[in-house]
KOLLUMMAR-389012 format. One line per field, with one value per residue: x, y, z of N, C-alpha, C in turn; residue in three letters. Coordinates in steps of 0.2 Angstrom, whole numbers. Layout:
! residues N
n.east X|...
n.north Y|...
n.up Z|...
ca.east X|...
ca.north Y|...
ca.up Z|...
c.east X|...
c.north Y|...
c.up Z|...
rest ala|...
***
This chain:
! residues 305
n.east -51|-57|-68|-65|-69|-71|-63|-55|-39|-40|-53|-55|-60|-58|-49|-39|-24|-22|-26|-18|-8|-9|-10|2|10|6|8|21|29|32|32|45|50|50|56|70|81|81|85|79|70|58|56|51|43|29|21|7|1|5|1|9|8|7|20|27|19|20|21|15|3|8|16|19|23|31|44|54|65|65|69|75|73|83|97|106|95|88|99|101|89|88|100|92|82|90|93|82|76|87|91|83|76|85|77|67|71|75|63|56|60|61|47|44|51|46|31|33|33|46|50|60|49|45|52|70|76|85|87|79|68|57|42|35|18|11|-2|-6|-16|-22|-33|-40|-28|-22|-13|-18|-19|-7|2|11|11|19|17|12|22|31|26|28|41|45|38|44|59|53|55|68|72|67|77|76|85|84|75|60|50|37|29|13|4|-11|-24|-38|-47|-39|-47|-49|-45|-37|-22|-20|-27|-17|-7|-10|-12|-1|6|1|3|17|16|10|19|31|21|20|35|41|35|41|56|58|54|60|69|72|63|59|59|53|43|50|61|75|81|96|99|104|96|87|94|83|76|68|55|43|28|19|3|-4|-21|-31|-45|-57|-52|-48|-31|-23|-23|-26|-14|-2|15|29|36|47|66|71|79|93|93|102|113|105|111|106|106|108|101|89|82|67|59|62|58|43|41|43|35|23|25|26|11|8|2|12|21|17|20|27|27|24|13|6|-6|-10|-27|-40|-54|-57|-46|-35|-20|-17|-18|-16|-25|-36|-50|-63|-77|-78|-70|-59|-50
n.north 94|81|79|74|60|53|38|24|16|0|-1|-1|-15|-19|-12|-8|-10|0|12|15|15|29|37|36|42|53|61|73|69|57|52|55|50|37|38|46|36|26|37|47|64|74|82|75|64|51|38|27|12|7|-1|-16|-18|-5|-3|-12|-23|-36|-41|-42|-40|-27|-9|-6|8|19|29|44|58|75|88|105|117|127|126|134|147|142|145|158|163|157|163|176|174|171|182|189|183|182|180|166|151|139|130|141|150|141|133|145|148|138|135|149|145|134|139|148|138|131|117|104|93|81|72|70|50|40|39|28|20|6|3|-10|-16|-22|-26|-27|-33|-28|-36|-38|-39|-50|-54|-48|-58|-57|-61|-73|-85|-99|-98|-85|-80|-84|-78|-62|-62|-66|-53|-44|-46|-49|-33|-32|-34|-28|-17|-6|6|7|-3|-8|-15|-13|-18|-14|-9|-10|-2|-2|13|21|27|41|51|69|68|54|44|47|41|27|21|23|14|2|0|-3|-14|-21|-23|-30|-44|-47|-50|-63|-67|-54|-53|-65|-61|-56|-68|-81|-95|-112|-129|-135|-126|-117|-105|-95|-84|-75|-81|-79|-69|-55|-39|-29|-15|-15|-9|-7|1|3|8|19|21|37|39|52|56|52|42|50|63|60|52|39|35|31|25|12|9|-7|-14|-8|-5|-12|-8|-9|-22|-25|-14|-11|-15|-5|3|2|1|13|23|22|24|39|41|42|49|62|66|72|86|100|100|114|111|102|87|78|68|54|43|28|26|14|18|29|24|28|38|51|67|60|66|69|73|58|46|37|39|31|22
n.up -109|-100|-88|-72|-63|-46|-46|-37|-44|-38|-41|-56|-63|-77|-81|-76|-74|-85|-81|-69|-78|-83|-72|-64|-75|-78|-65|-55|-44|-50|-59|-64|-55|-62|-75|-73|-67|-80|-90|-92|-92|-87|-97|-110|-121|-122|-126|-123|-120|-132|-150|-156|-169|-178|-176|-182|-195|-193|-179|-164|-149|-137|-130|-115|-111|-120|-123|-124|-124|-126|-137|-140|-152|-156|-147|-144|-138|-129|-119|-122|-116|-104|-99|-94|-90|-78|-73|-71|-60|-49|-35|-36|-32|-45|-51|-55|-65|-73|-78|-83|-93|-102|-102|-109|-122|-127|-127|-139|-150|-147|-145|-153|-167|-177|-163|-160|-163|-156|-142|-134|-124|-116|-107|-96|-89|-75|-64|-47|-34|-17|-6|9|12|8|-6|-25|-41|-44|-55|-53|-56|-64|-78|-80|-77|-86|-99|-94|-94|-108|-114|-110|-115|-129|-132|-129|-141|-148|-148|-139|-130|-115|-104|-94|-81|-72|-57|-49|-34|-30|-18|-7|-1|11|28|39|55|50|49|50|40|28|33|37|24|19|27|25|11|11|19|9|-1|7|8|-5|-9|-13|-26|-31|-28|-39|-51|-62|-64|-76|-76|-70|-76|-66|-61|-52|-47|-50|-43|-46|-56|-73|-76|-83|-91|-86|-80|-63|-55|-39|-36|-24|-21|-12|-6|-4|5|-2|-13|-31|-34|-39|-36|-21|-15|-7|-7|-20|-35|-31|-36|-40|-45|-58|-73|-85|-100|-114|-127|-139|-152|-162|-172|-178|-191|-195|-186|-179|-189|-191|-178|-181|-189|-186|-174|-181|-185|-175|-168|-167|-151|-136|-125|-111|-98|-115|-118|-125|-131|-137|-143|-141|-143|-153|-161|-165|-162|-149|-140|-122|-112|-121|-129|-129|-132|-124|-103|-101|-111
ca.east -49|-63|-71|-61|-73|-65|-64|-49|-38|-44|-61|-55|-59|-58|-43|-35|-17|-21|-28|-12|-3|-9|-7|11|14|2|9|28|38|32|35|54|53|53|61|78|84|79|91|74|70|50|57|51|38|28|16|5|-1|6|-1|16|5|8|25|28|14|19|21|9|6|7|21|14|26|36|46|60|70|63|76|75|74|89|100|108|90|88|103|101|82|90|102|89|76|91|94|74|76|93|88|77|79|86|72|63|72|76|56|51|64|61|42|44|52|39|25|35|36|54|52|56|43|45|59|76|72|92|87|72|66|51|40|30|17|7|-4|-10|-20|-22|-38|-40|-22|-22|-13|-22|-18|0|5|18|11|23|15|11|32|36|24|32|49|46|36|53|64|53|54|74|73|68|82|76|90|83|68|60|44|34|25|10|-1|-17|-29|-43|-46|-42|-49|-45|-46|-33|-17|-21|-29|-12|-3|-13|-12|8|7|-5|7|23|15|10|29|33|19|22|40|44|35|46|62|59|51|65|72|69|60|63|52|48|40|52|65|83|79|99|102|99|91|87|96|79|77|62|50|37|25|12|-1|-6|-26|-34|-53|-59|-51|-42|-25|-20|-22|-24|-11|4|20|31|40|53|69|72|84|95|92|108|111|103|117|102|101|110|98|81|79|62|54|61|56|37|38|44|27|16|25|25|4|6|5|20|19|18|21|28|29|21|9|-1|-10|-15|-33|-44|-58|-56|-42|-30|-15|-19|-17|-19|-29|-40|-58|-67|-83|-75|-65|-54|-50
ca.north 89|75|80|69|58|51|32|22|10|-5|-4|-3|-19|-22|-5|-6|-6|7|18|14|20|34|40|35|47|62|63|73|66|48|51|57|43|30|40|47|30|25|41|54|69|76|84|70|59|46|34|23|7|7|-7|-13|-18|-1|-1|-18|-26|-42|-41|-43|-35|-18|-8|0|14|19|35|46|63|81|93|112|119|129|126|142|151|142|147|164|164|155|169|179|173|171|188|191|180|182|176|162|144|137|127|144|153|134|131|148|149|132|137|153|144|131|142|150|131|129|110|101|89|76|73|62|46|42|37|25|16|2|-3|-13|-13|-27|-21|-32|-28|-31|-38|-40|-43|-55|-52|-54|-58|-54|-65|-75|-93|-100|-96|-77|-76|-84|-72|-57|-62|-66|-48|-39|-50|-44|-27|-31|-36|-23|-11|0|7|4|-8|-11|-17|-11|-22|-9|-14|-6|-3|0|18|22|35|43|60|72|63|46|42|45|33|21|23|22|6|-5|-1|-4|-21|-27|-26|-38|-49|-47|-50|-68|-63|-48|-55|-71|-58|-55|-73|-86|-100|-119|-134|-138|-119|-112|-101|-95|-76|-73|-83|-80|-62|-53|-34|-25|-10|-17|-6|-9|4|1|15|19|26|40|40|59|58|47|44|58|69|58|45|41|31|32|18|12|5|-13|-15|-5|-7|-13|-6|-16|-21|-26|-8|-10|-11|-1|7|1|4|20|25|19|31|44|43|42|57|66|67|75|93|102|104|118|111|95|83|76|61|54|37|23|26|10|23|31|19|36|42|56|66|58|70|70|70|53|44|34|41|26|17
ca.up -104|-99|-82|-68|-55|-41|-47|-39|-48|-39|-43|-60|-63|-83|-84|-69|-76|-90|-76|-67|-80|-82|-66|-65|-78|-78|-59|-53|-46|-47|-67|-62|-49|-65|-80|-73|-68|-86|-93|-95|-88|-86|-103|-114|-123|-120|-129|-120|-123|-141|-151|-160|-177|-180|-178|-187|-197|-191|-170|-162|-142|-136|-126|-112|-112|-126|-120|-127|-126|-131|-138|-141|-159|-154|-138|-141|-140|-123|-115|-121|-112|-96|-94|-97|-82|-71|-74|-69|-55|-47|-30|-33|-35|-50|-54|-56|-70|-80|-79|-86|-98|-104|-102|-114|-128|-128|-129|-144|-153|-149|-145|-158|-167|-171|-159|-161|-160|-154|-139|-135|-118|-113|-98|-95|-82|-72|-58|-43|-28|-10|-4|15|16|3|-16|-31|-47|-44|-58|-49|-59|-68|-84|-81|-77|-93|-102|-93|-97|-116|-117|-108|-122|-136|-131|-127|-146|-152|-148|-135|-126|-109|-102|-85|-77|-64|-53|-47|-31|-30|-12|-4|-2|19|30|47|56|49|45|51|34|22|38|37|16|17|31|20|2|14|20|3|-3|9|6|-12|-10|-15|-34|-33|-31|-44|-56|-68|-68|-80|-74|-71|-79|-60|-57|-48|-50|-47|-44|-45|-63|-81|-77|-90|-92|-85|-73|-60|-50|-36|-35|-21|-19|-4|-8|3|4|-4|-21|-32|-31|-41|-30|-15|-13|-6|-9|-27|-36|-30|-39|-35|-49|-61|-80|-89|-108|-121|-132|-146|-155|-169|-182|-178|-194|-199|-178|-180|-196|-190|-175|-182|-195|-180|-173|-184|-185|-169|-171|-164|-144|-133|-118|-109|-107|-121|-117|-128|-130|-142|-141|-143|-145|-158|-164|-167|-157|-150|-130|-116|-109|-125|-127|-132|-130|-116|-100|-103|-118
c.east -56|-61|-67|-67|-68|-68|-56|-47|-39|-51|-61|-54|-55|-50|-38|-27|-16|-23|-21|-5|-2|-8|-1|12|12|4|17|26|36|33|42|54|56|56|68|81|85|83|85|74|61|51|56|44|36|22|13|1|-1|6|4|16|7|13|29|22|14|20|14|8|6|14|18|17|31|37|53|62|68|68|71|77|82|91|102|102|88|92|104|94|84|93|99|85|82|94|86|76|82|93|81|80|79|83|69|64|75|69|53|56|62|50|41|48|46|33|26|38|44|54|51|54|46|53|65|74|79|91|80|71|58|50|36|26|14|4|-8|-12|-20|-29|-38|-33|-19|-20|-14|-21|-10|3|12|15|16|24|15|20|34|34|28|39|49|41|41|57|62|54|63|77|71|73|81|82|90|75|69|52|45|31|22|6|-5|-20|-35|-41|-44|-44|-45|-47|-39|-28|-18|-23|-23|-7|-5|-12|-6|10|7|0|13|21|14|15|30|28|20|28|44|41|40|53|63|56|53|67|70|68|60|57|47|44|44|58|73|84|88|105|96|92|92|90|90|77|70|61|46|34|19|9|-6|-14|-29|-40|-56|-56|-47|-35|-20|-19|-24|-22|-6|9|22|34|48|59|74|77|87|92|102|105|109|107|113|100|104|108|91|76|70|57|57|59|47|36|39|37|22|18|22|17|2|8|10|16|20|19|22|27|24|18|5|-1|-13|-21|-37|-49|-60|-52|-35|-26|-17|-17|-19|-25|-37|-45|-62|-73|-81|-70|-58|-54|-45
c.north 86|78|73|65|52|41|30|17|2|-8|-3|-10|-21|-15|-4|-3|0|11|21|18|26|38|40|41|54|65|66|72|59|47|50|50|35|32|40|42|27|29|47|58|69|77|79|67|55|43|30|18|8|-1|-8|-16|-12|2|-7|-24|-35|-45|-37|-40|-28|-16|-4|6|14|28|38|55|69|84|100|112|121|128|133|146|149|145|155|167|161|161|174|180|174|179|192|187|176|179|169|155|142|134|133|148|148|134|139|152|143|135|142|151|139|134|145|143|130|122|108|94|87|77|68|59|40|36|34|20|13|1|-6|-15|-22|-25|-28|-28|-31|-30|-41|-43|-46|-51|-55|-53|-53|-56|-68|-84|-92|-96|-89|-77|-78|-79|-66|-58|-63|-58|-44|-42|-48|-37|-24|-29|-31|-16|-7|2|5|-2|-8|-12|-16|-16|-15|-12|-8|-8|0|6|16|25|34|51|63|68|56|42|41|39|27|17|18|16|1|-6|-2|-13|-25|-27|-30|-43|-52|-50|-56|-69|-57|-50|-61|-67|-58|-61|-78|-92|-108|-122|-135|-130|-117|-110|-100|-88|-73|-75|-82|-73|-58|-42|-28|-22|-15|-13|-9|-2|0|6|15|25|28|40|50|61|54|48|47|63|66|49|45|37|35|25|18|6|0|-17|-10|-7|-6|-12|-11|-15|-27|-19|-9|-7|-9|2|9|4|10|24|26|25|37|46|45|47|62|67|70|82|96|105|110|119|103|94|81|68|58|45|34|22|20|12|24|26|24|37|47|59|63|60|73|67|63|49|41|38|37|21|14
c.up -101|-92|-79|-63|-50|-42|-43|-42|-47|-41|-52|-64|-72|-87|-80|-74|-82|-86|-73|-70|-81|-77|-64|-71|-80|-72|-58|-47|-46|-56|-67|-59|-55|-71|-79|-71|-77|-91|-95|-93|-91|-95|-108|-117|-124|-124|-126|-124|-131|-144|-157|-167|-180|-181|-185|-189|-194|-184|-168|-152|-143|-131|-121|-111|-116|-125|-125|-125|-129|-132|-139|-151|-161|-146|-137|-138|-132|-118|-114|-117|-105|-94|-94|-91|-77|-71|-70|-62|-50|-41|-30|-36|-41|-56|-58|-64|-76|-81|-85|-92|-105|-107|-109|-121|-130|-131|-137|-149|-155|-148|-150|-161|-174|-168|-163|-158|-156|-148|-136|-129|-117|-108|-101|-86|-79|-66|-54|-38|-21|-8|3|16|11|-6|-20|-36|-49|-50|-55|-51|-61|-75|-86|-79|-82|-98|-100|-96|-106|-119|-116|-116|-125|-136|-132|-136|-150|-153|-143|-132|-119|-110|-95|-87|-71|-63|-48|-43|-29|-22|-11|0|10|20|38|47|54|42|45|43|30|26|36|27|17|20|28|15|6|14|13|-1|1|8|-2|-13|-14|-23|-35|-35|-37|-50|-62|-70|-71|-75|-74|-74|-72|-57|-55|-51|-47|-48|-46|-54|-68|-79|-81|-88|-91|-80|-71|-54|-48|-35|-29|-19|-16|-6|-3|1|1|-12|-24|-33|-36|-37|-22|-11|-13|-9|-19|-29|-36|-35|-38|-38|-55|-68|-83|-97|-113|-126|-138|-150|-160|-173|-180|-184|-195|-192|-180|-182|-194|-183|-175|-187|-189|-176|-175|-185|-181|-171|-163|-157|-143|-125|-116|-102|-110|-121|-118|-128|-137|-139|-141|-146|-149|-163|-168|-159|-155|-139|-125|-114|-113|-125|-131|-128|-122|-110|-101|-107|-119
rest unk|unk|unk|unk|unk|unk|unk|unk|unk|unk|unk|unk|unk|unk|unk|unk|unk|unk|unk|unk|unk|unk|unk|unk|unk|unk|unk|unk|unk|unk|unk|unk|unk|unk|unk|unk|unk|unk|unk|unk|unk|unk|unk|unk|unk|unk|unk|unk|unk|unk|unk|unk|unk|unk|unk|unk|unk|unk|unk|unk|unk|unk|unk|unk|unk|unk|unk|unk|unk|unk|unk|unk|unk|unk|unk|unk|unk|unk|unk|unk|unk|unk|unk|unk|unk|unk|unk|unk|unk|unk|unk|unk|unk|unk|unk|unk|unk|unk|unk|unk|unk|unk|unk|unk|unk|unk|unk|unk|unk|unk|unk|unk|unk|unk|unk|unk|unk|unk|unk|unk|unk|unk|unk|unk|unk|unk|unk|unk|unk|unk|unk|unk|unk|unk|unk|unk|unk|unk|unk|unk|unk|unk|unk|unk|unk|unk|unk|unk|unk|unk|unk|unk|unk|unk|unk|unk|unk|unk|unk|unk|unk|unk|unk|unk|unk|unk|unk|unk|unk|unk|unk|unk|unk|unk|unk|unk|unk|unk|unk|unk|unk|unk|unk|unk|unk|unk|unk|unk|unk|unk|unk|unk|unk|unk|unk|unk|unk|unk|unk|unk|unk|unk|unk|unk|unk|unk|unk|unk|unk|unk|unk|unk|unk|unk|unk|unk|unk|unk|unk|unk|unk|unk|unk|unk|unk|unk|unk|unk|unk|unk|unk|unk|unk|unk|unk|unk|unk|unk|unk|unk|unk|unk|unk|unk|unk|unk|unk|unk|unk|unk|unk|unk|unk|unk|unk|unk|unk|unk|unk|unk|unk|unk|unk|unk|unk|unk|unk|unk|unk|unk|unk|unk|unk|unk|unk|unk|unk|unk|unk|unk|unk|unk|unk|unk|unk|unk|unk|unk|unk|unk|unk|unk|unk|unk|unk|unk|unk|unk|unk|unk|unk|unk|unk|unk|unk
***
C-alpha cells in the first residue's frame, strides 16, 4: 500500500471526486451508510471509475461505482464456522463471532471469485465545495443537470438493479482546541446542505426549456445522497472527518434488467483477472495509470490515477 500524506479533497483540484470516492468507500460506516440502502452489505465488490469501453466497445463514459454481492464457496462451511466462533465467543457481541468466522473462511479462499453477477447497482458521484460560504461548482446549470440525468438514464439502461447519485461537498480543513475543531467541521458540512439545498432538491428532475425545474415531476427511479464532509485540520478525512451520507431519497427497482447478457458476460472477464480474494470488501479501480484493473490500494507511479 502507497504511503498516505495528509492531502484534503478540496485541495484536490484536478481529482477531487476520485479522491472523494475513494474515501466513501475505503471508510465504515460511511460505505454501509451508501450500500445498505442500495441492497449491499460491506460484504461485496466494488469497481471504481470503470471506463464502460470495457464493457461495451461502443459506450462511451465511465461509472463511478459499479458494486455487487460476495458469496461464500459454501454457506454450509459458514454456518458450520459461525457455530463454531459462537461456541468460542458465547458471551460477546454477535458481530464478534460472524466477523471471525466470516474472517477465517476468507483467509481459507472460501469467497467466491468471480462472484454472481445477479445482482448489480450504479453511482454516480459529483463533488462540490464550500468557499467562504459560497458553493462551487455545484453543477446546478441547466446543462450540468441534463448531463446528470442522461448519465443516471444510461446507467438506468443498462440494467443495473439499483442506481443513485451522491452529491459530495468538500471543506476547508477546521481547527480548535480539543473538540471545538470536529464542531466546527459538523456546523460548516450542516450549513452547506442548506445552502446547497435548492440543487439538492431539483437534482433528480428533468429540466424545463426555460431552466428551471419541477423537482416533484418526471423523476427518474434514482436513490439520491448528500454527503457533506466536515474536514479537521491534522489529517485527511480519512481519519479525520465528520459527517456520512445521508439518504435524501430511496432508489426504486429498475425495471430495465431484462437483457444484460452481453454487460455481464464483460464483467465477469474483467473479474475474473482478479485473483481470488482474501479479504473484503473487494475494491478495486480502473487505473488510468497503468490502464489495468487492479486494487485500490495498489501500487502505481501516481497516488491517484
Amino acid at each position: 500500500m502507497s504511503e498516505r500524506t495528509t492531502t484534503y479533497i478540496i485541495d484536490e483540484q484536478q481529482h477531487r471526486e476520485s479522491v472523494a470516492t475513494r474515501h466513501l468507500m475505503e471508510v465504515m460506516p460511511l460505505n454501509e451508510r451508501l450500500l445498505e440502502p442500495l441492497g449491499l452489505s460491506r460484504f461485496s465488490w466494488t469497481i471504481l471509475e470503470l471506463r464502460l469501453e470495457r464493457l461495451l466497445p461502443d459506450l462511451a463514459g465511465e461509472i463511478d461505482i459499479l458494486a455487487g454481492p460476495l458469496t461464500w464457496t459454501d454457506a454450509k462451511a459458514y454456518a458450520r464456522e459461525l457455530a463454531s466462533q459462537q461456541g468460542q465467543w458465547p458471551d460477546a457481541h454477535p458481530t464478534i463471532p460472524e466477523f471471525m468466522a466470516a474472517k477465517t473462511l476468507a483467509d481459507n479462499r472460501g469467497i467466491a471469485w468471480p462472484p454472481p453477477l445477479e445482482y448489480l447497482i450504479g453511482v454516480e458521484i459529483k463533488c462540490a465545495y464550500n468557499e467562504q460560504g459560497t458553493i462551487k461548482a455545484d453543477k446546478s446549470s441547466p446543462e450540468k443537470m441534463k448531463s446528470i440525468r442522461k448519465q443516471l438514464t444510461r446507467d438506468l439502461d443498462l440494467g443495473l438493479n439499483r442506481v443513485a447519485f451522491v452529491d459530495i461537498i468538500a471543506h476547508h480543513p477546521t481547527t480548535g482546541i480539543d473538540g471545538a475543531a470536529w464542531l466546527a467541521a459538523g456546523v460548516l458540512a450542516h450549513e452547506s446542505i442548506t445552502t446547497m439545498g435548492p440543487a439538492l432538491a431539483a437534482r433528480l428532475a428533468d429540466p424545463l426549456p426555460d431552466g428551471s425545474f419541477l423537482p416533484k415531476a418526471n423523476l427518474l427511479p434514482v436513490a439520491h445522497f448528500v454527503w457533506s464532509i466536515g474536514s479537521v485540520a491534522g489529517g485527511d478525512e480519512i481519519i479525520r472527518g465528520a459527517g456520512a451520507p445521508i439518504l435524501l431519497r430511496p432508489a426504486s427497482p429498475n425495471p430495465r434488467t431484462s437483457d444484460r447478457t452481453v454487460f455481464e458476460r464483460s464483467i465477469h472477464t474483467i473479474l475474473s483477472a482478479i485473483p481470488q480474494p482474501t479479504c473484503w470488501p473487494v475494491i478495486l479501480k480502473d487505473c488510468r495509470t497503468c490502464n489495468t484493473i487492479h486494487h485500490a490500494d495498489g501500487t502505481c507511479p501516481e497516488k491517484y490515477s
